[in-house]
FILUMBA-950845 format. One record per residue (C-alpha): x, y negated, z negated; chain; residue number from 1. Coordinates in pm, whole numbers, m for minus. Last residue first. Layout:
REM FILUMBA-950845
<atom><x>X</x><y>Y</y><z>Z</z><chaine>A</chaine><num>NUM</num></atom>
...
REM end
This chain:
REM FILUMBA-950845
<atom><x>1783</x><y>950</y><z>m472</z><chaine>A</chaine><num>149</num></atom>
<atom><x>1500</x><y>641</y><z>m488</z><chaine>A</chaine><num>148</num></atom>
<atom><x>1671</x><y>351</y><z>m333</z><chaine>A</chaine><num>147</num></atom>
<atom><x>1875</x><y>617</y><z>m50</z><chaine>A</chaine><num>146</num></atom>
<atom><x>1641</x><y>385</y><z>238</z><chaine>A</chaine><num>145</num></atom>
<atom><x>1398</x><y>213</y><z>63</z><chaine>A</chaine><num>144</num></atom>
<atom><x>1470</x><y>m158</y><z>247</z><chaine>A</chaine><num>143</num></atom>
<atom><x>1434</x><y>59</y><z>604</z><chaine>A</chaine><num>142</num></atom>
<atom><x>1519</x><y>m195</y><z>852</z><chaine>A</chaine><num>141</num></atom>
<atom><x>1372</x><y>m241</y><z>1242</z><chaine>A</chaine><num>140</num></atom>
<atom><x>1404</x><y>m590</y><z>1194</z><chaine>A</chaine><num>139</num></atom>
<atom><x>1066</x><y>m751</y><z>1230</z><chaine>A</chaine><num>138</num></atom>
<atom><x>833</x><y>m442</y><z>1141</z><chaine>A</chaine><num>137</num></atom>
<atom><x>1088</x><y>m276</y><z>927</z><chaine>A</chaine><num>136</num></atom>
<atom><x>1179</x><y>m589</y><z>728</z><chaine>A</chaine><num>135</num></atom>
<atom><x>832</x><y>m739</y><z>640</z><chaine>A</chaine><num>134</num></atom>
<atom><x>673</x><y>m380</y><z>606</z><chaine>A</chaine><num>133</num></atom>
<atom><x>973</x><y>m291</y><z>306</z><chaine>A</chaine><num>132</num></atom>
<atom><x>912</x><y>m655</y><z>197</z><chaine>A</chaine><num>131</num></atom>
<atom><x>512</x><y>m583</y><z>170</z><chaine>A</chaine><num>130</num></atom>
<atom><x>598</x><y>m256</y><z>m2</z><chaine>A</chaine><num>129</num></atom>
<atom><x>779</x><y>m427</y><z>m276</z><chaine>A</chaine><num>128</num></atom>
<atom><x>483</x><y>m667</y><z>m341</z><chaine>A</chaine><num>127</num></atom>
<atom><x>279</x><y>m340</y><z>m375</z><chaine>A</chaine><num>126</num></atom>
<atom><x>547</x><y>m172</y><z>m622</z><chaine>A</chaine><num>125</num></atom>
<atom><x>590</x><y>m452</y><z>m820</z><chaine>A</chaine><num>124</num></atom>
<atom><x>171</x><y>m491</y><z>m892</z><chaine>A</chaine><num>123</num></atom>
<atom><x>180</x><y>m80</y><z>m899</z><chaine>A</chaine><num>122</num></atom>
<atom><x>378</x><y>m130</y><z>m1201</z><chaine>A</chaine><num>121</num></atom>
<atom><x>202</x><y>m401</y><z>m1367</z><chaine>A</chaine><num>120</num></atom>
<atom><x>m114</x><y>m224</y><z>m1316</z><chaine>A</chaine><num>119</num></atom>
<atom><x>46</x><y>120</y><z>m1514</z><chaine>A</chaine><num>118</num></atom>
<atom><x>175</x><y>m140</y><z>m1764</z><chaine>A</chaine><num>117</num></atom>
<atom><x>m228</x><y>m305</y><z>m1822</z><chaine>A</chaine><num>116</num></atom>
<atom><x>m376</x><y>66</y><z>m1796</z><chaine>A</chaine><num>115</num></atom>
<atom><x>m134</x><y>178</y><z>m2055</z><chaine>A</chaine><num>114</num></atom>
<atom><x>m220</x><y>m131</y><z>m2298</z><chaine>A</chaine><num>113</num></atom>
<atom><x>m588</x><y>m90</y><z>m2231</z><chaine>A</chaine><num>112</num></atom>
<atom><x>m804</x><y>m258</y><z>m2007</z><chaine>A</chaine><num>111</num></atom>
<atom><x>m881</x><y>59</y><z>m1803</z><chaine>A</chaine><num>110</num></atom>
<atom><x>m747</x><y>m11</y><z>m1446</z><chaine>A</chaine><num>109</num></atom>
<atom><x>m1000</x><y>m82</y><z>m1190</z><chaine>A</chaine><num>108</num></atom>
<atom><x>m812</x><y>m345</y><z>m928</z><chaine>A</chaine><num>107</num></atom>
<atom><x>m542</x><y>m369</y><z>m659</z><chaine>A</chaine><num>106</num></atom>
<atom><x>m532</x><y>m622</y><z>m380</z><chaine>A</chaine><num>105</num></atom>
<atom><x>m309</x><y>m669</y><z>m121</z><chaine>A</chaine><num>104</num></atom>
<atom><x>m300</x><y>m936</y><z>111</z><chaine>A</chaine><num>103</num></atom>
<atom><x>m120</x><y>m925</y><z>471</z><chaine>A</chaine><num>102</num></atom>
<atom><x>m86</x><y>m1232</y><z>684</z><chaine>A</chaine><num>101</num></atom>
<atom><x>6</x><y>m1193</y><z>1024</z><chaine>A</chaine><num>100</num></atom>
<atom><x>242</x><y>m1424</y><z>1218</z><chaine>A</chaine><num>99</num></atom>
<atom><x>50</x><y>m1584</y><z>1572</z><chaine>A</chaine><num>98</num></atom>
<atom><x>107</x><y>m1962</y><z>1506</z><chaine>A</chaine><num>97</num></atom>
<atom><x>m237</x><y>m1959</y><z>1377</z><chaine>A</chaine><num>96</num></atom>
<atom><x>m254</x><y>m1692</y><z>1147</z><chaine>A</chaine><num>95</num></atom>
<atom><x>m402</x><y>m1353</y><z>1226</z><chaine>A</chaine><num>94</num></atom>
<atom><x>m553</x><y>m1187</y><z>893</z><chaine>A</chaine><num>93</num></atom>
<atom><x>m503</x><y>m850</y><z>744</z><chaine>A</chaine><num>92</num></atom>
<atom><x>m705</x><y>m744</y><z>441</z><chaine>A</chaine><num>91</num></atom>
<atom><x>m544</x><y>m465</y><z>192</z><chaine>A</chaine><num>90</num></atom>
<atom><x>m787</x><y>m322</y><z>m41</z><chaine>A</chaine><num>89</num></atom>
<atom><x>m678</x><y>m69</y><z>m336</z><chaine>A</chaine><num>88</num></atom>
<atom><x>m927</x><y>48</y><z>m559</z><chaine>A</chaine><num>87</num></atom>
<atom><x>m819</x><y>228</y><z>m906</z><chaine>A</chaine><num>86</num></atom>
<atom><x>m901</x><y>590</y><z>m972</z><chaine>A</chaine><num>85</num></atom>
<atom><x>m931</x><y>764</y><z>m1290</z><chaine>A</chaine><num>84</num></atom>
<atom><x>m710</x><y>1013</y><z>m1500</z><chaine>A</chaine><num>83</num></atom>
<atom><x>m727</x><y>1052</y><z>m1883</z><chaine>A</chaine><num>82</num></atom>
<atom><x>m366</x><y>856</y><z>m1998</z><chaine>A</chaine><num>81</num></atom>
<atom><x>m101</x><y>849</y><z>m1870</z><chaine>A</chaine><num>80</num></atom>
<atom><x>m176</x><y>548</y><z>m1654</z><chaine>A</chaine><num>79</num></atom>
<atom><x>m37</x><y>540</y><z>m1255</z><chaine>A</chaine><num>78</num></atom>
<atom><x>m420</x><y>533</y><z>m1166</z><chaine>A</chaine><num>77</num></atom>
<atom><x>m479</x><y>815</y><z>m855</z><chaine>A</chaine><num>76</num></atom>
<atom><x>m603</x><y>659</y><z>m554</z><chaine>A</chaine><num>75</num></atom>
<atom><x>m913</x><y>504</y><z>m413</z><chaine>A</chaine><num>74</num></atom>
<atom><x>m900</x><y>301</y><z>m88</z><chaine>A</chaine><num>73</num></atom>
<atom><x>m1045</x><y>m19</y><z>134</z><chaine>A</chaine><num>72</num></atom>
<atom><x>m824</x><y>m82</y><z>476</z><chaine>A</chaine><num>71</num></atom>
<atom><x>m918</x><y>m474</y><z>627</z><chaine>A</chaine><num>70</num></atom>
<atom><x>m884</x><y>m669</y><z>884</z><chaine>A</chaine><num>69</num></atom>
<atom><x>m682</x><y>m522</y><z>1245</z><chaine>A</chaine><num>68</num></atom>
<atom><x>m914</x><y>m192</y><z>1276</z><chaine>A</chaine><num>67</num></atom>
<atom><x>m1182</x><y>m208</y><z>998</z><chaine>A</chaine><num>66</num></atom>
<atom><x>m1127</x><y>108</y><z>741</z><chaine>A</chaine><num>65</num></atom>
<atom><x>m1311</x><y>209</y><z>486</z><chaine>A</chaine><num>64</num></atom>
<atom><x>m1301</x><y>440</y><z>220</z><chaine>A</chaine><num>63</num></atom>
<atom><x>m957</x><y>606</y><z>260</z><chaine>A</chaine><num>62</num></atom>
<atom><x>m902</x><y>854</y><z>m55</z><chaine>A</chaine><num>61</num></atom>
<atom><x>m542</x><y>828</y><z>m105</z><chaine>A</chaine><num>60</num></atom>
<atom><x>m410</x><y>1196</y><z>m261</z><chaine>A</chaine><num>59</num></atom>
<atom><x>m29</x><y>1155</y><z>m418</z><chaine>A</chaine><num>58</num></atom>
<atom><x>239</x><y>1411</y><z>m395</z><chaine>A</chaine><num>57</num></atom>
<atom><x>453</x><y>1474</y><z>m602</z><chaine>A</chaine><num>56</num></atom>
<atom><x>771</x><y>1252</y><z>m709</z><chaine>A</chaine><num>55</num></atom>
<atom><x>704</x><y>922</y><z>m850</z><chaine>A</chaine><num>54</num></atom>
<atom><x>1060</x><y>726</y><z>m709</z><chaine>A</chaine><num>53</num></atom>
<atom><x>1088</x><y>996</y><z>m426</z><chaine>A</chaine><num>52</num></atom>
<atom><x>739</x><y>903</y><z>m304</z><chaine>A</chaine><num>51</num></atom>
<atom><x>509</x><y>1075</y><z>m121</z><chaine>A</chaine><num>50</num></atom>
<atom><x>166</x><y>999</y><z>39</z><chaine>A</chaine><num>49</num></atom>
<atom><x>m127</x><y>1212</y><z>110</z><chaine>A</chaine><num>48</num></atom>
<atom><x>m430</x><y>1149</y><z>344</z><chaine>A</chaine><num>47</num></atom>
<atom><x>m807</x><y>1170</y><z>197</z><chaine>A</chaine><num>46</num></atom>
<atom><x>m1019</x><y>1069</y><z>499</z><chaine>A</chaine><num>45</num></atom>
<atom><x>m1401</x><y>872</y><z>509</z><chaine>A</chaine><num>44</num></atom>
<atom><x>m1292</x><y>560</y><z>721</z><chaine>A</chaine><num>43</num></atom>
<atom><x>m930</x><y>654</y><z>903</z><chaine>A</chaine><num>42</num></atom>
<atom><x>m599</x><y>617</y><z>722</z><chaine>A</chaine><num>41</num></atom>
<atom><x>m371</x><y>856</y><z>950</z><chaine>A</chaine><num>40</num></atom>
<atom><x>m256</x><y>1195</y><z>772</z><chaine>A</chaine><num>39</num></atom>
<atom><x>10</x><y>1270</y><z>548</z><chaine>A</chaine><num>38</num></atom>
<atom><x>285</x><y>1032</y><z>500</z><chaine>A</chaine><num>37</num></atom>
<atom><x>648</x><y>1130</y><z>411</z><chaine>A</chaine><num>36</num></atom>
<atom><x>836</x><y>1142</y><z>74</z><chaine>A</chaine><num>35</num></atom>
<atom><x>996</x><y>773</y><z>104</z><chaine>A</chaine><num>34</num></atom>
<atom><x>634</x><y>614</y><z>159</z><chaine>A</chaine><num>33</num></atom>
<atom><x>747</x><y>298</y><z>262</z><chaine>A</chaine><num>32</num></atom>
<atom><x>985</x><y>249</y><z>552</z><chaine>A</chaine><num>31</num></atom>
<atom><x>988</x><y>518</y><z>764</z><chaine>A</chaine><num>30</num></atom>
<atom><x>717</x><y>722</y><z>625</z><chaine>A</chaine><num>29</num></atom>
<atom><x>467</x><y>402</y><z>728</z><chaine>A</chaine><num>28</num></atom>
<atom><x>557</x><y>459</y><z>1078</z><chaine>A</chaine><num>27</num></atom>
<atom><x>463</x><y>828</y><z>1104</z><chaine>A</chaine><num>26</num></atom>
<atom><x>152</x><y>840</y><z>897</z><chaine>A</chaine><num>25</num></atom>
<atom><x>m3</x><y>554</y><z>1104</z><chaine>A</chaine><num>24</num></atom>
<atom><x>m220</x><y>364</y><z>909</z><chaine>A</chaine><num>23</num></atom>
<atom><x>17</x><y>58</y><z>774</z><chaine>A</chaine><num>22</num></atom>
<atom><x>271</x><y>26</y><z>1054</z><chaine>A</chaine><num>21</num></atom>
<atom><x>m61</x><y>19</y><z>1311</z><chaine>A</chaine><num>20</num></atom>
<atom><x>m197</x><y>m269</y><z>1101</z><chaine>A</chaine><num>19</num></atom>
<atom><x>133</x><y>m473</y><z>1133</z><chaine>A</chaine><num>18</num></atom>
<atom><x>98</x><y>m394</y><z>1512</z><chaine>A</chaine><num>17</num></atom>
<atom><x>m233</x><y>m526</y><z>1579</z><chaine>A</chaine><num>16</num></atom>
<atom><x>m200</x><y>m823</y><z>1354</z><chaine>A</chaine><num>15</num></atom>
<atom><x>90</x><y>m978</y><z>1564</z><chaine>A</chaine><num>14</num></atom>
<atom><x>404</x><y>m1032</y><z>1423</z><chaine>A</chaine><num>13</num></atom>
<atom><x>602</x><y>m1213</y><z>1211</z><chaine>A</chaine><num>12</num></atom>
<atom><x>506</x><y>m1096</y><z>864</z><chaine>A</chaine><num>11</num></atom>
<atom><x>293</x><y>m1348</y><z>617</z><chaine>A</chaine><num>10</num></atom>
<atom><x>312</x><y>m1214</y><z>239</z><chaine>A</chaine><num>9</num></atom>
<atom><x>31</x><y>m1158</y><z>m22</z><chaine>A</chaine><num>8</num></atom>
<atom><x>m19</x><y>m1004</y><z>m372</z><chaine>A</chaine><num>7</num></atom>
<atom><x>m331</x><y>m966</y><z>m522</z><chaine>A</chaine><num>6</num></atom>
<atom><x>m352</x><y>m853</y><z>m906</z><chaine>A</chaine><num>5</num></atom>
<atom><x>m665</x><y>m641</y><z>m1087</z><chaine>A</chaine><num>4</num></atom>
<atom><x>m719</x><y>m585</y><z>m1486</z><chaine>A</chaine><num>3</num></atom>
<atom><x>m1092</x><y>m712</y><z>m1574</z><chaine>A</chaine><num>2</num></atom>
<atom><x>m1121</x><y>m840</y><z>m1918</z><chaine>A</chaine><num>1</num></atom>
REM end
């Protein structure tokens, strides 16, 4: 049994500037990564993202990244047990009446009760993030905002 989820949601506006709220360290600090973002996601980088929900900070090893389509990376699993990396890949497609669709898909946990709980959490946590880039790229609002402390 392979453990991996994809979650999806279309955001009203253009692909270019979705994208840009994803790599760029400043913009995805305001609305996701409630500790601060370290570093822009470019092909071949580790950058570092906080959290004030999982304190510490967290190293994202960026393996690919195709402006507008598609950011491949590695990052710490959330289970307690021996460490190992999942794969994160987020794909960004234009629709045709100019919104942006955003998938996000998460796989390589151990199938093992901890690896199954530590999937479900990230699961939440992505589909959360998609709101949190929903809001702040349409709206200008910070859904994390005082969440987390």
């Amino acid at each position: 049994m392979e453990l991996k989820f994809k979650v999806a949601g279309r955001i009203s506006k253009p692909v270019a500037e979705v994208f840009e709220a994803v790599v760029n360290p400043q913009t995805l600090s305001r609305y996701f990564t409630t500790g601060g973002a370290k570093g822009r996601m470019e092909t071949g980088v580790t950058v570092y993202w906080s959290f004030h929900d999982f304190p510490g900070r967290f190293p994202v090893d960026v393996v690919e990244v195709v402006e507008n389509e598609r950011i491949v990376f590695d990052w710490d699993s959330d289970d307690p047990g021996t460490p190992y990396k999942t794969r994160v890949t987020m794909s960004f497609e234009t629709l045709e009446d100019g919104r942006t669709l955003v998938s996000v898909q998460e796989q390589g946990w151990r199938p093992e009760p901890d690896g199954l709980n530590a999937s479900y959490c990230n699961c939440s946590g992505w589909m959360q993030m998609l709101c949190a880039l929903k809001a702040w790229t349409e709206h200008g609002i910070n859904l994390r905002e005082g969440m987390f402390q």
